[in-house]
C-alpha positions, 0 to 999 in steps of 0.5 A: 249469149244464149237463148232464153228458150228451154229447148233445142234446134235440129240442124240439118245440113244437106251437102254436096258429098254428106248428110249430116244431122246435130242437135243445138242447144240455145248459144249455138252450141253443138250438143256432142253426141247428137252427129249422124252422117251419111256419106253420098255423091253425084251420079256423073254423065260423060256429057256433063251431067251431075245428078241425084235421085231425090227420094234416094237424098230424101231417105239420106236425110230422113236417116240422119234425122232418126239417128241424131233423135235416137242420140239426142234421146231424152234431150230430142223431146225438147226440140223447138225447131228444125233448120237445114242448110243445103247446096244450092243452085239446082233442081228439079220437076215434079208433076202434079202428084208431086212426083218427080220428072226429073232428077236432082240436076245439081250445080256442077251440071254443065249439059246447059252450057250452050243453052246459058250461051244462047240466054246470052245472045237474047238478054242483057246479060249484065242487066240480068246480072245487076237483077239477080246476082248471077251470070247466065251459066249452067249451074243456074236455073235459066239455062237448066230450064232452057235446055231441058225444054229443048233436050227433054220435052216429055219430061219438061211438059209433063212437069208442074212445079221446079223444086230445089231439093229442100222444097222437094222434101217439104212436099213429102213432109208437109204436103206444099213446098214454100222456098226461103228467100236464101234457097230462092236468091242462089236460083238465077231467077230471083232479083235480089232487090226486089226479093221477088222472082224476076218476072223480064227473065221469066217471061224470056224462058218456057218456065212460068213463075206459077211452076215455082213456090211461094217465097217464105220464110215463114217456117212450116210446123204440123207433122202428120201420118207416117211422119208424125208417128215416126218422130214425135218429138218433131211433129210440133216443132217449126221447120225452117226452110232451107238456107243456102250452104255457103251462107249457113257456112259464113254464118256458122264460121263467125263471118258475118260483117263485111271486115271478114271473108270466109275461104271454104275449101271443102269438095268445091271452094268459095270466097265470101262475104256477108253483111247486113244492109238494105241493098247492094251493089253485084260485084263484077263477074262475081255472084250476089245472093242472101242469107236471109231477106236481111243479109247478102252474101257475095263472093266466087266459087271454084268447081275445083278445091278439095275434089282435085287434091283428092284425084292428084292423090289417087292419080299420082298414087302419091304417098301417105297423108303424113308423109305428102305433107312433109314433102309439100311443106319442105317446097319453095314457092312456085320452084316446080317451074309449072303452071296449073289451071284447075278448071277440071270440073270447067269454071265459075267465077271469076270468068264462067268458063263452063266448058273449060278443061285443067291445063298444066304447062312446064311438065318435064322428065325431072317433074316429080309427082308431089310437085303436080300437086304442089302446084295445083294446090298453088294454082287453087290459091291464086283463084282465088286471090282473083276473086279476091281482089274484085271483092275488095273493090265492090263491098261496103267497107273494102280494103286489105284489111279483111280478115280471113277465115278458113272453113272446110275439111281442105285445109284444116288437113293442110297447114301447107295449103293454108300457108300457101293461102296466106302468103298467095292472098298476102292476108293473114288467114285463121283456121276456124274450129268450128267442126261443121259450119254449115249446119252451126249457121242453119242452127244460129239463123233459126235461133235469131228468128226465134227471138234469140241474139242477133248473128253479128253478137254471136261469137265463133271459135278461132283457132291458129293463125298463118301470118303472110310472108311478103317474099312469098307472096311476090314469088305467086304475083308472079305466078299468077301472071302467068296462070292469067297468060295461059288462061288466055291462051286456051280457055274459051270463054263461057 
């Protein structure tokens, strides 16, 4: 079904390692042709900092704009409206110029670990929980915010507003930074019921509800100056703000009723499911945000996915691609005799372990370097069939029945790895064609709130599908009880 709009969506997809722009037309359809990206990553500390120098991404994205109009050419002049996906769960300080005091602190930042320890001892950690989807841990705001007041209080005082990175570049473009009720639900700050900032949590930190934006959806428009001048086409144009990456993701993928999950392995990995309702009910020891001000997103997510398949590879010196593969898929389940933890980037659901480190048990002089990675990407699976798990318990309309689909450059590039999901998970699991989900789904919210079809008649491509194998499936139930044996034994809680 296609808008009846003559006209164009700019996407906008601000990634954890890219920066991709395409245009759109009015079925949420990728106009070929119109893709730029610009690869980038994390500046890592070894004290556990993740961070971004803001303008450095700000210029990234500005770049990947001029190069998808430059594309667009003639097309670009019928731009109706912007729409951006980014990571969620970090921040940053400007000062009352709007200047940073900061940098980008981003979601695999773990340096406030003892500061969400300290959160736990004063709060109701499950009462808070219950309010805003989330856990007291590092990649949320809470801690963030208290451990910069204690490790850095120059800064902190000298900081006027906390930003996300979309907010941040609102600021530059427009002059007011407004946060979408998707960007501000994935903070840690935000009850998700009320869609309002959680004032009993405020009041416990150094960090005042007038220091953040006005939640909105209500879109910016109005370019002017320097921006206007450099993207006529765009200076008219309603700019949605951003909405978080993992429900673009879901969005983008067709995953948008509670009968499906969407299993993204891209440098990180999640389990989600979405749906449209009035209220929810937080999963334990699982996160809860939204989509939009009408739509939840729940599930869990891995530090480790496809970032710990690429430094096996290089660690391991393994093979090429091709031939690594052939010799993963000629491998019996579980027959490597390890058992793999894959918390090297520390945890998040389903236990919030931030300061937990990678465990392999079983090594031998036979182990051979393919079977190290065998086994992670094993490992990875039964995370996930954790997570799961508690999802089938606390969602509308739970059951084994959820249909699966798979998102993200990680298994696309594995039919072993999506094999060993399915038969891990024990559910069939369908290979998504959409080439970029999250910038699709940032594309096909702002069509819905533009007058167009609503997201749940939307249709998304499918592509081929990994039917279980129940004897396999036995084989890593077994294994997935010995990951939890080692889990207990070295791993130390939150």
């Amino acid at each position: 079904m296609a808008l009846d709009l003559p006209g164009y969506i700019l996407a906008i997809d601000v990634g954890s390692s890219s920066v991709r722009c395409s245009l759109y037309d009015g079925a949420g359809g990728l106009v070929e042709g119109t893709g730029t990206s610009f690869q980038h990553g994390f500046t890592y500390t070894r004290d556990g900092g993740s961070m971004l120098d803001a303008d450095e991404l700000c210029e990234l994205i500005f770049g990947a704009v001029d190069g998808t109009l430059a594309r667009a050419g003639e097309k670009a002049k019928s731009t109706v409206a912007v729409a951006s996906s980014t990571f969620w769960h970090s921040v940053l300080g400007v000062d009352q110029r709007g200047c940073p005091t900061t940098p980008i602190l981003t979601w695999t930042d773990t340096r406030a670990a003892d500061a969400a320890r300290e959160l736990r001892e004063r709060l109701d950690e499950d009462a808070v929980h219950r309010r805003t989807g989330c856990v007291f841990h590092p990649s949320y705001l809470p801690a963030k915010l208290l451990w910069l007041s204690h490790f850095f209080p120059k800064s902190f005082s000298k900081t006027e507003r906390f930003l996300s990175p979309d907010e941040y570049l609102r600021l530059r473009l427009f002059g007011e930074a407004k946060v979408g009720v998707s960007m501000a639900s994935g903070t840690g700050l935000f009850d998700q019921h009320r869609k309002a900032w959680d004032e009993e949590l405020l009041d416990a930190l150094p960090t005042k509800e007038g220091q953040l934006s006005l939640i909105s959806d209500e879109p910016s428009r109005g370019l002017k100056g320097e921006w206007a001048r450099r993207w006529p086409e765009l200076t008219d144009v309603v700019w949605f703000p951003a909405a978080g990456d993992g429900a673009c993701s879901n969005v983008g993928s067709g995953c948008v009723k509670s009968e499906r999950m969407a299993l993204m392995v891209g440098t990180s990995g999640a389990l989600r499911v979405l749906w449209k309702g009035d209220s929810a009910r937080v999963p334990e020891e699982l996160w809860c945000y939204r989509a939009d001000s009408k739509r939840f997103v729940a599930g869990g997510a891995l530090s480790d996915g496809g970032n710990l398949v690429a430094w096996l590879r290089n660690a391991l010196r393994l093979p090429e691609k091709e031939e690594t593969e052939k010799l993963l898929a000629g491998m019996e389940p579980d027959a490597h005799g390890l058992t793999f933890l894959p918390l090297l980037a520390g945890e998040r659901a389903p236990g919030w372990a931030a300061g937990a480190s990678g465990s392999v048990a079983g090594l031998s002089l036979a182990t051979r370097p393919v079977e190290i990675l065998r086994a992670a990407m094993e490992a990875v699976a039964l995370r996930f069939a954790l997570i799961g798990h508690k999802l089938d318990k606390s969602l509308p309309e739970g059951s084994d029945s959820r249909q699966v689909i798979a998102t993200g450059g990680g298994l696309s590039s594995s039919p072993t790895w999506t094999q060993i999901m399915a038969d891990t998970l024990g559910r069939q699991v369908t290979v998504s064609t959409v080439p970029e989900a999250s910038n699709r789904g940032a594309a096909l919210l702002a069509l819905e709130a533009l007058g167009g079809p609503p997201l749940e008649e939307v249709e998304a491509p499918l592509g081929e599908a990994y039917e279980p194998d129940l004897s396999r499936h036995a084989a890593y139930e077994e294994a997935l009880n010995r990951q939890k044996a080692l889990y207990n034994a070295v791993v130390r809680q939150k």
